[in-house]
C-alpha positions in Angstrom: -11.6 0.6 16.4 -10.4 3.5 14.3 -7.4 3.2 12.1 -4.5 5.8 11.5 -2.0 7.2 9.6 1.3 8.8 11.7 4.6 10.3 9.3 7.0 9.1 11.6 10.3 11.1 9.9 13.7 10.4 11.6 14.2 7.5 14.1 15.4 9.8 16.5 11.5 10.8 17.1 11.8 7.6 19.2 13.5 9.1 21.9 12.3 13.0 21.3 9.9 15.1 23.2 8.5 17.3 20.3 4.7 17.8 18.8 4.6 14.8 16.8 5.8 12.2 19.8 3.4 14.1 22.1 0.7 13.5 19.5 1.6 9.8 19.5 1.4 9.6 23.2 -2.2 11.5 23.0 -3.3 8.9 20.7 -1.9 5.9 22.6 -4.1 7.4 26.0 -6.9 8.0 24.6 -7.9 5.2 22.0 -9.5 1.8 23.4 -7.3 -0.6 23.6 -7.0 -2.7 20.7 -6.7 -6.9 20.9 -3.6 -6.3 18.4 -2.3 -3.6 16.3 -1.4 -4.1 12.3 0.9 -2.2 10.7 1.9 -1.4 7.5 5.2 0.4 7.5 7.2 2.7 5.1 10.4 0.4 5.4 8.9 -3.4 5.1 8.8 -2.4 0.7 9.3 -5.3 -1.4 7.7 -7.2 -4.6 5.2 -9.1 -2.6 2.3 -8.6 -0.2 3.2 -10.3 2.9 2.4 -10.4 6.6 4.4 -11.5 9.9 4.0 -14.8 11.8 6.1 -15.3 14.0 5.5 -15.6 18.0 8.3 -12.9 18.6 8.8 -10.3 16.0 12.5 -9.0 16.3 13.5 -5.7 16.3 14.5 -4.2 13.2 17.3 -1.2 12.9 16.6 -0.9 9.7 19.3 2.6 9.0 23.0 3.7 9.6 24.8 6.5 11.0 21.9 7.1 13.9 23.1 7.4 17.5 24.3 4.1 19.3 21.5 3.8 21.5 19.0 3.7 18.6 20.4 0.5 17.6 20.4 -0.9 21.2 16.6 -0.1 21.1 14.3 -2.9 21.8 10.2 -3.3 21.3 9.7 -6.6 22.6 5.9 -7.0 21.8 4.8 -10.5 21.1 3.9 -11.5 17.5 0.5 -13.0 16.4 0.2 -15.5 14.2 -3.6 -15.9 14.6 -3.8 -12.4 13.0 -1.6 -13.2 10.5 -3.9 -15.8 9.6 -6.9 -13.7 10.0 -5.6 -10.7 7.7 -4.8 -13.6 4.8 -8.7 -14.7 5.4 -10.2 -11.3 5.4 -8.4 -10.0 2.0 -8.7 -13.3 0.0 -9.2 -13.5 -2.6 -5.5 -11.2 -2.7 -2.5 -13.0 -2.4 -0.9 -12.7 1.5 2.3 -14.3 2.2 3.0 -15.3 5.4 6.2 -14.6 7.1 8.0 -16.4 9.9 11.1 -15.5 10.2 12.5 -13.1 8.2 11.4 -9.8 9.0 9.9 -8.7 12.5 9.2 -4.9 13.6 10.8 -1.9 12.2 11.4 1.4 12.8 8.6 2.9 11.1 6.7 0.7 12.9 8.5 1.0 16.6 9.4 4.3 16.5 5.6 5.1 16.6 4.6 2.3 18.9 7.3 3.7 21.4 5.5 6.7 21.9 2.1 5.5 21.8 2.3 1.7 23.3 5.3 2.1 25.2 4.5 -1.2 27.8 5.1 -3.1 24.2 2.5 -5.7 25.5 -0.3 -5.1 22.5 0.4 -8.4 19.6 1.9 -6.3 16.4 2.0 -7.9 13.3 3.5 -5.9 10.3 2.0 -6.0 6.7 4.7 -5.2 3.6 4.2 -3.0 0.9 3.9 -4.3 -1.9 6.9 -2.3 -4.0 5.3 -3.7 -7.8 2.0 -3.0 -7.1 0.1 0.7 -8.5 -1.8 2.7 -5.7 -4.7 1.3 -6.4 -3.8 -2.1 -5.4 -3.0 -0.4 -2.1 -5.9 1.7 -1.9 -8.1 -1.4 -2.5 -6.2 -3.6 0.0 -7.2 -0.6 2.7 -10.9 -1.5 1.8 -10.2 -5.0 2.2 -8.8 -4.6 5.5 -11.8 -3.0 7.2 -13.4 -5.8 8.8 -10.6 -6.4 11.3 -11.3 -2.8 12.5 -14.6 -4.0 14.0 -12.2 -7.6 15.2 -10.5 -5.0 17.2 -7.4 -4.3 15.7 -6.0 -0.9 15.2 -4.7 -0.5 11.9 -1.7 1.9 11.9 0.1 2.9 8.7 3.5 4.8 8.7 5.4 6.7 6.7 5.3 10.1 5.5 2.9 12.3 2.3 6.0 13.9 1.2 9.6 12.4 2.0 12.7 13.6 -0.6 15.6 13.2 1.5 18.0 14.0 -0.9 16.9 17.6 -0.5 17.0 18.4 3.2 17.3 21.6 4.7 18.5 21.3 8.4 17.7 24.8 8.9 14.1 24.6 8.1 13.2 22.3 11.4 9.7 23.0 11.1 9.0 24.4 7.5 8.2 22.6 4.0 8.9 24.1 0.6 6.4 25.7 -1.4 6.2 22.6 -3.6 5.2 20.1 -0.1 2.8 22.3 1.1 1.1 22.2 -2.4 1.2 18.8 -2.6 0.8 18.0 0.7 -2.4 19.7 1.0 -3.8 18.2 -1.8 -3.7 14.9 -0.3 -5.2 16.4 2.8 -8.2 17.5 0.9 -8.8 13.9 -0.9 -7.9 12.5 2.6 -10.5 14.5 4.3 -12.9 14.8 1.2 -13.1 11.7 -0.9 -10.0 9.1 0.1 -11.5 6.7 -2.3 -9.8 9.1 -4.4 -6.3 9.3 -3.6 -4.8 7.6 -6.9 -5.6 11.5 -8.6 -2.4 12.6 -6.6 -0.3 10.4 -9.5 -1.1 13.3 -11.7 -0.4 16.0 -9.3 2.5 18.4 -11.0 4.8 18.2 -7.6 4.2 14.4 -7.4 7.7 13.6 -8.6 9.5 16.2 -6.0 6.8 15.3 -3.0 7.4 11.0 -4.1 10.5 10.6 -5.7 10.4 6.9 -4.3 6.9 5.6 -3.5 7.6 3.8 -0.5 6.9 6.1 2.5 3.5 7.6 0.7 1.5 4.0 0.1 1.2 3.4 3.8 -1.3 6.6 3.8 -3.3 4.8 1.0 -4.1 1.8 3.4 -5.9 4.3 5.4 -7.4 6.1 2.7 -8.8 2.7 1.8 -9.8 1.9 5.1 -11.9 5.2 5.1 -13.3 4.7 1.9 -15.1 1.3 3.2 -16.5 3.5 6.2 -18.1 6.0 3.4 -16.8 8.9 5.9 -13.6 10.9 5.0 -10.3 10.2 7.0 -10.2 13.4 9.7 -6.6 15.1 9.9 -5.2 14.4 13.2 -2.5 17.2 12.9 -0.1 18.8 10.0 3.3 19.7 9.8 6.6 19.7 7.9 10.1 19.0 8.7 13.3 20.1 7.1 11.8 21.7 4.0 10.6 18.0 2.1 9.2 16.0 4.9 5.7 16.1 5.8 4.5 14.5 9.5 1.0 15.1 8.6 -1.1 12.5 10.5 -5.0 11.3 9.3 -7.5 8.8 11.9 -10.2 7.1 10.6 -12.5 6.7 13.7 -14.5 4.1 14.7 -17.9 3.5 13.4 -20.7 4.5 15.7 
């Protein structure tokens, strides 16, 4: 089963026709279809590692100021427990906690699945992001996590290289600064090159423009992890930028032969 990494951007991608969503849907047809999908999202960031538990994840709408029917959005797909218990197993001797029943599935996590999943009837459990923990720890969990890939789960992370919202520019719709290309391509040639790698990018001169918080970058280093265990490079599934300091640049890790 391969694993991958989508920058999912704004909520509204869940209802938009554009490159991205049409590269979700591509995705969603054409990869076998997995027992249950594990996702590490962008927006589930706090100072532990934990996983879901719970028969029936809600859903999450986790922002303000969006559209009404953003927040009337529902992903109904059932929970798995089982997996819960099986990620905890398969990374021990880390520390898992298991959750059931505060969080569920949010929108960096639905917003995707939308697109890609949209029957909702694959089991999604959702893995935090650890907010205390350096990239390494995350990088090194992504190894960890490798034998479920061969369990049949598809491992999705979700968030985005570069994400500085507090410098937005609506008129670039489909441009980056100079600063998130460089940065952004960086991280596509340790991606595509030597993922096992990716903590280098700490020291990268745009880092603190590019990841001003770390949150929507560690869900790339899952996958970076997960391609490291393979001994193959992640393969960039497609690159672009949005609004000047968002990057939607997307990596698969694919199956082993």
């Amino acid at each position: 089963m391969p694993a991958v990494f989508f920058g999912h951007g704004s909520p509204m991608n869940t209802f938009a026709d554009n490159a991205v969503t049409r590269a979700w849907q591509e995705f969603g047809a054409t990869v076998p279809r997995p027992r249950a999908i594990l996702a590490i999202s962008a927006h589930w960031f706090i100072n532990a590692s934990a996983v879901t538990a719970m028969e029936r994840p809600r859903t999450i709408h986790d922002f303000f100021g969006f559209p009404k029917e953003l927040f009337e959005f529902e992903y109904p797909a059932p929970g798995d427990p089982s997996l819960a218990a099986e990620v905890i197993d398969t990374v021990d001797p880390v520390w898992i906690g298991l959750d059931r029943d505060s969080w569920g599935l949010d929108h960096g996590t639905w917003s995707v699945l939308h697109h890609a999943f949209p029957a909702a009837d694959i089991p999604v459990v959702q893995l935090s992001v650890h907010a205390a923990q350096p990239i390494e720890y995350h990088v090194a969990l992504g190894r960890a996590l490798a034998p479920l890939r061969d369990a049949g789960v598809l491992i999705v992370g979700s968030g985005n290289v570069v994400h500085h919202l507090g410098v937005l520019d609506w008129n670039l719709a489909e441009e980056g600064f100079d600063w998130a290309h460089r940065f952004d391509d960086t991280v596509r040639d340790i991606m595509t090159s030597a993922p096992g790698d990716l903590a280098r990018v700490a020291e990268h001169p745009d880092v603190t423009k590019a990841v001003p918080t770390p949150d929507h970058f560690l869900p790339v280093a899952y996958i970076a992890g997960l391609a490291a265990a393979t001994g193959e490079p992640a393969e960039l599934l497609f690159q672009s930028y949005a609004y000047g300091s968002l990057s939607m640049t997307s990596y698969v890790v694919p199956a082993a032969a």
